[in-house]
Each structure stands twice: as C-alpha cells, then as structure tokens.
N, C-alpha and C positions, 0 to 999 in steps of 0.2 A: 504493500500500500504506500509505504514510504517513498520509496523510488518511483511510482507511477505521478505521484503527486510534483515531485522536483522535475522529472523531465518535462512534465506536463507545461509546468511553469516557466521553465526553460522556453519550452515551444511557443508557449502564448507571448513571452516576450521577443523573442523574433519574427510571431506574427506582427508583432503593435507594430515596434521599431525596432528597426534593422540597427546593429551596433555600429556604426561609423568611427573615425580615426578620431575624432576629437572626444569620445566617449572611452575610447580606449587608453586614450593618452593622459585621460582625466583625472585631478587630483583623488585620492583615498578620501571614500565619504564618512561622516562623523556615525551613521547610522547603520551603519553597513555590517550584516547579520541580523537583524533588528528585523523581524517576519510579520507584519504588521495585517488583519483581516478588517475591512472597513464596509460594516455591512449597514452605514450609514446613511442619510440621503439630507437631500438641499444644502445646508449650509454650513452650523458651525459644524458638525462633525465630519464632514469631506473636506474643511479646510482645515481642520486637524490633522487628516491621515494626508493629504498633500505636504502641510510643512515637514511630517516626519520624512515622506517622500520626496522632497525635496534635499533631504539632509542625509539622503544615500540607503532608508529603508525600501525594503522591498514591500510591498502594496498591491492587495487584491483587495477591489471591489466588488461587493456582492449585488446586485438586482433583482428584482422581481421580476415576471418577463415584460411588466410595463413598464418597469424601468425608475431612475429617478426622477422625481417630478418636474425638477429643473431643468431636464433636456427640451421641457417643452414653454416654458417661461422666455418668452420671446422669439423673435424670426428664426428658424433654423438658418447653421452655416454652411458650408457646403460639405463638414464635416456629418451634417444630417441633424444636431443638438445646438439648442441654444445658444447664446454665448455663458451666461449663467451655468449653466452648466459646466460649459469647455476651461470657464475660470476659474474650477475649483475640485478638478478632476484629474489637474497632470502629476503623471510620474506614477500612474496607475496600470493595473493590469487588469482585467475584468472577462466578469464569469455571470453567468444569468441562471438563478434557484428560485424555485417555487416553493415558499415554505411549508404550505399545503400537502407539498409532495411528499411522501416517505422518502422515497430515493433519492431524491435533492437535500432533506434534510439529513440524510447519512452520508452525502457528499462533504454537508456545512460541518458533520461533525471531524470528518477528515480532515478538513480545512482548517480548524481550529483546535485538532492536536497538533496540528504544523506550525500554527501561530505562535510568538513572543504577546502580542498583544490584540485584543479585540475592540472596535469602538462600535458602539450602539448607540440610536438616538430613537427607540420604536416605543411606542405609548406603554406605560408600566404593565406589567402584567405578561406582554407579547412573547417576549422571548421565555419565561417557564411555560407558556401553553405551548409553546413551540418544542419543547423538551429542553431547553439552555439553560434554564436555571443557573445562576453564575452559584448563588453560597450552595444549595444543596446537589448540583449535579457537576458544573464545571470545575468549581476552584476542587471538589476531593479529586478528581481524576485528573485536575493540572494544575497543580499548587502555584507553580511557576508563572501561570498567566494573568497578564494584566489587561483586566477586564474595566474597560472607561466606560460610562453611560454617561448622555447630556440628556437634559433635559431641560422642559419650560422653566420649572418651579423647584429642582431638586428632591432631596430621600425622605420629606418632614414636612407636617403642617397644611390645613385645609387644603392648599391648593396643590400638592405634592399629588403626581400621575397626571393632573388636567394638561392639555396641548400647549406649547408655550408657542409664541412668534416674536417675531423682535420688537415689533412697533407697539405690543402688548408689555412686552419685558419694559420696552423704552416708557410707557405710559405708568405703569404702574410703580417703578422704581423712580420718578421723580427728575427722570429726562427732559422729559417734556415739559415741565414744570416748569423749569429756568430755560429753554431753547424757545427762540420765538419774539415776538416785539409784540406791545398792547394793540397795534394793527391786527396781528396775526392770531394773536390767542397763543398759548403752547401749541408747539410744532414738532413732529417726529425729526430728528437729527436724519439727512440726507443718505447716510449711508445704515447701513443694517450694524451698528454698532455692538449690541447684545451679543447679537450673533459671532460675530466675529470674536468679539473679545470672548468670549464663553471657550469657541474654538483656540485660540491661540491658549487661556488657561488649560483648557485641555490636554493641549500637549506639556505643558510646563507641568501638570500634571503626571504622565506619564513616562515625562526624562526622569522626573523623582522618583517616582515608581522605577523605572529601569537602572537607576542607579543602585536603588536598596535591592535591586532583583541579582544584581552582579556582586551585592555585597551578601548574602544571605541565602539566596536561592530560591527567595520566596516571591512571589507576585503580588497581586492586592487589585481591589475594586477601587477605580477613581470616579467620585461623581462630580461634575462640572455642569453647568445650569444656566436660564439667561438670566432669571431673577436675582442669584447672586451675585453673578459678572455686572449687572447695570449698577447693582449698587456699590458696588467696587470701584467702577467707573466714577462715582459722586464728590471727587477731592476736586477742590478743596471745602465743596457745603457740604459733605458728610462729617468733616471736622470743626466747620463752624456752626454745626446744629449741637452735636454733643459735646462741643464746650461751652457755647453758649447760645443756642438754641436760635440762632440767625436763619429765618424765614427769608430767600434771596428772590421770589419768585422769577419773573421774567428778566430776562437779562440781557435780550438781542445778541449784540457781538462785542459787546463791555466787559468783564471781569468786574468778580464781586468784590475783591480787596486788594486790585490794582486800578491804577489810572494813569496816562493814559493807554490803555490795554485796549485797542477797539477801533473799529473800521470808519474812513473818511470820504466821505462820496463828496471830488472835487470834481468837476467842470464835466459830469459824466460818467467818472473812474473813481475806481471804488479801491483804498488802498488802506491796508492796516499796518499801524505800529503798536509794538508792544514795547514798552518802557516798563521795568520791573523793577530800578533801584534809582535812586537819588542822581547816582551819576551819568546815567543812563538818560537820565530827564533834564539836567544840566546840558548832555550834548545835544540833545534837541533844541532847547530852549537856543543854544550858540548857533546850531544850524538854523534857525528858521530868525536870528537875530530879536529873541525875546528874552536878552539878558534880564530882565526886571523882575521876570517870572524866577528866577532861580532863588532869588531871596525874599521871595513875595509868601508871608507867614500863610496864606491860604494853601499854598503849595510846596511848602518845605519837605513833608512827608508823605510815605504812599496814605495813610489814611489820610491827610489834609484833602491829597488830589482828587481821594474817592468823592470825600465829602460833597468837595467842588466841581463834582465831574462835568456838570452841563455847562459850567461859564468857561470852564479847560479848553471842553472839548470844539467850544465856539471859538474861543483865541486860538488854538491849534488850525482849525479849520481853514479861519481868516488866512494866517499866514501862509498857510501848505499853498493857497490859491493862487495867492502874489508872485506866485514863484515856481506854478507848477510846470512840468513837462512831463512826458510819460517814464524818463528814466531816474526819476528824482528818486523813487524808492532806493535806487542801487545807489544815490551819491548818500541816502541818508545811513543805510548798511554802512559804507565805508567811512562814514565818519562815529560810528558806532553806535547807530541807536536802530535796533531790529523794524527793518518794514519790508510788506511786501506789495504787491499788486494782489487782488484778488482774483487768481487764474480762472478762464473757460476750464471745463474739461481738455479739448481739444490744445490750449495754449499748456495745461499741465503734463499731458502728456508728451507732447511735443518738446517741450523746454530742453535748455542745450546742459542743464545740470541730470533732467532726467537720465537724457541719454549717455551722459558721463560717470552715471554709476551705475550704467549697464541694465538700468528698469525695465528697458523696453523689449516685450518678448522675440522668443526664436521666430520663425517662419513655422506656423502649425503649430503656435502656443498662444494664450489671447489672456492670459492675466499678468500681473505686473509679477516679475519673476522675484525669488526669495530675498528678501531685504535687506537682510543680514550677513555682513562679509566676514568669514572666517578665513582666517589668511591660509590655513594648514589643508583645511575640508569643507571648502566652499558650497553651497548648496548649489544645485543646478536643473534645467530642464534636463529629463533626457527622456522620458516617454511623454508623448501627447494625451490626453483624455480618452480613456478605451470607449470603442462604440460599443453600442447594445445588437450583440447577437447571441440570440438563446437558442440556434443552431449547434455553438462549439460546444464544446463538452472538455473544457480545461480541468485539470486538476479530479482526474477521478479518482475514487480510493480503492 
C-alpha cells in the first residue's frame, strides 16, 4: 500500500508539472519531508496548506467530485477555475473522493496514514460521521499526526460548530465597528481579513506543532478560527478597551492614538502620511514650512495632535496643496516622514518596488507569490493549482 501510494504521487506530480532546470537547481526547501493532506476548501485553510507548500511541503488536495467552491466564484480562466480559486491553490497536487463512498473513504484513510499533517475546515461533526474522528479514531492509530481544524467560531461556546464567513467574523468581532466614515456606516474591511489571518495562524500553528513533533514524536490537534483571528487583529482598541475601556467607534483612515496618521484628498489625489513620533512631525512641519506648528502647545504631543486632529488635519491639508505635484509623496519619504499615494489595484501591482521583490507571479500562477524571503530556503512557485478531475485515480492504497 505504501509504495503504491509514493509512486502514485510521484506520477501525479509529473502529470501537474513537468520538473524543469530551475526546479532542479532550486534552493533546499524549509518544509521539505513535511507530507501535508489538505482536504480543505475556499479560503483560510487552502491558504494554509499553500504557505506550507510554498515552503517546500509536499501537498495533496482533497475534492468532492464538485469540487471546491471557489473554482467557480468568478469568470473561469482558461485554466477552467476561477481566479479565486487558482490564488490559493498552488504548489498543490490533487485527487477527487466522494466521502459518501466506502472506497474513496478507504483511499482518504491511506492518504492520511501517509500524512505529517491534516487540515480541515468541514462543519463540526462531519469528519466523525465520516469515520475521522481525530481524538477517538485518528490521533490512537497516528499519534504523530497533526490534525489542524478552522473554523467560524472555534472548540467552545454558543456559537462553536455554526458556519463562520469572514465579513460575519469581521462584523461580529468589532471590525466593522471602527472601519468606515459617519457617510458610510461600519464597513466590511476590502479584503477577507479573518480569513486570511485565521489561515496564516494556522500554519504558525502547525510549525509549532511540527517542531514539538520533531522534538517528542508526538503530534496534537491545532484549532485556529475566524472569530478569534479578528479579535486578535483588534491592536491597538483591544488594548485601549481593557485598560481603559476606550469606545473608538468609526474611525475612517485616522488612527485612534496617533495624528497625523491619515489620508489627504489634495487637488483629486488621495495620499497618506503616517507620522508616529515627535520627530517625525517636526520633519513635516520643516517640509511643508510650518515651523510654528513644532512648538505650538496644541501639538507638542501625539495625544495633543489627536486631540487637535480636525484643525491639524486642515493646516496639513492647506499646505500639502500649495505645493502639491504627484511625486511629492516620494520627496516627503526622503526627507523622512512616511507617505504614500493611495494605489489602484492595477498601479499596486504594477509598481517598480513590487516587481523588485519579485511579487509578481510565474506564467501559470495568479497570486502574489510567498512574501517572505528566506535567504537559505526561499519559498517558491513550483506547481500551478491542480484541476479537478475525478477521472484519475492518484494515490491508491
């Protein structure tokens, strides 16, 4: 069974992608032995088992025969799946099981005595009616295995098993709450925030776990959730409620205990500075020639500035205007007070910094590639997003 399974896997990965010279010439990966089953779908948990895959583990996705949801969440590519999907799917190998099936689910058990690690994200309950049981059937017959579950709401408390989604996590954990201007009401944060962060804990999760696993021989259940990721996300009003109970609600693009922290819509163009210490606010005041302002008792301090923030953020505005051009953000960077433009999509991916730290995917990859530069064991694309065919018959036991 053993050996049917490795070549198996073997084969499926020269079906995906063929090895080329620069995969072969490729640094030594960090994750590499690290057998990873990812019988997860949509988000944070396929971008869990991509960063591990990313970092040189080997990764099989599991399917239904419909597949996961997010191949069909937008225009197909000529790949046949979304992009949603193709962003959060590489460095994958993929297999299609019916869990319904007897003989599919004695494939998934093969499949997960081969494994180092298992990630799930199916509604509580699914995987023991499915016979998985992680305490009473999997962890006695593989102690070794590190079994990760995500979920909405985590292992505890009324809402523990209910479906989570991000813009739910984002609302109820008090995102929303501070994101948004009295125009708007609270506003879901633009990208899937929970999500992600849930996911990226996840794996931080299961390096921990794989470290105690190399130190002891033991493995362990990691659970990672959106409802606690978003409130994690909550610094610095998680720390100014339980020390002293600071209610910030809306807060547009301000900061609740800096100033000036926050975006300037000058002649059209929308650009932010963030100023976070005294002398940071000094070299503005010198660039924008508002020496008076540096010794002006309203604005000595970042609390003074907060205080003051709407007559700041008017004399700031005034001058940025007198003197605007569209590169001015870059001359106020180099005299050292952080500002940016606030990019399109299209102008941020484009950008000549993006491209010089290498962001910008292979040819037949479509998300932004591992972020993270390890000098020794660099992460890398090296498989594309496996398609859905419930034809092959990979990894039999």
């Amino acid at each position: 069974m053993n050996r049917s399974i490795k070549q198996d896997s073997a084969a499926a990965t020269e079906d995906t992608a063929p090895i080329d010279a620069d995969t072969r010439s490729a640094p030594p990966a960090a994750l590499s032995g690290m057998r990873v089953l990812d019988l997860s779908r949509v988000l944070a948990g396929p971008l869990c088992a991509q960063v591990l895959g990313d970092l040189g583990a080997d990764v099989i996705k599991v399917e239904s025969p419909a597949g996961d949801e997010t191949r069909r969440l937008g225009k197909p590519g000529e790949e046949g799946s979304a992009p949603y999907f193709m962003g959060l799917n590489r460095n994958k190998k993929g297999i299609v099981l019916n869990f319904d099936n007897e003989a599919d689910r004695m494939r998934l058990h093969a499949l997960i005595e081969q494994s180092d690690v298992l990630i799930e994200n199916f509604l509580q309950g699914s995987m023991a009616r499915w016979g998985f049981d992680y305490e009473t059937v999997l962890a006695p017959r593989q102690p070794a295995l590190i079994y990760a579950n995500i979920s909405g709401f985590g292992w505890a408390g009324p809402l523990s098993g209910l479906p989570g989604y991000d813009a739910v996590a984002q609302a109820l954990t008090g995102i929303m709450a501070i994101n948004g201007h009295d125009e708007t009401g609270p506003t879901r944060v633009g990208v899937p925030l929970c999500d992600i962060t849930t996911g990226l804990y996840a794996a931080i999760g299961i390096l921990a776990a794989w470290t105690f696993r190399k130190q002891t021989g033991l493995g362990q259940r990691v659970d990672a959730n959106l409802y606690a990721s978003g409130l994690a996300l909550m610094h610095p009003h998680a720390a100014n409620w339980w020390m002293q109970a600071i209610n910030p609600g809306l807060s547009g693009n301000a900061h609740p205990n800096i100033a000036p922290y926050e975006s300037f819509m000058i002649r059209g163009e929308r650009i932010f500075i963030g100023v976070v210490n005294n002398g940071q606010f000094a070299k503005l005041c010198r660039f924008l020639a508002l020496h008076a302002l540096i010794d002006d008792p309203r604005f000595l301090d970042p609390s003074q500035r907060v205080a003051h923030r709407g007559l700041l953020h008017q004399i700031i505005s005034d001058a940025l205007s007198a003197r605007w051009h569209p590169m001015l953000w870059r001359e106020l960077m180099l005299a050292g007070v952080p500002a940016g433009m606030v990019h399109s999509i299209p102008q941020a991916f484009t950008a000549e910094q993006t491209q010089a730290l290498g962001l910008v995917p292979r040819e037949g990859f479509f998300g932004t590639p591992f972020p993270v530069m390890l000098s020794r064991t660099p992460g890398r694309e090296q498989l594309p997003a496996p398609k859905l065919d419930a034809s092959k018959k990979e990894f039999e036991p």
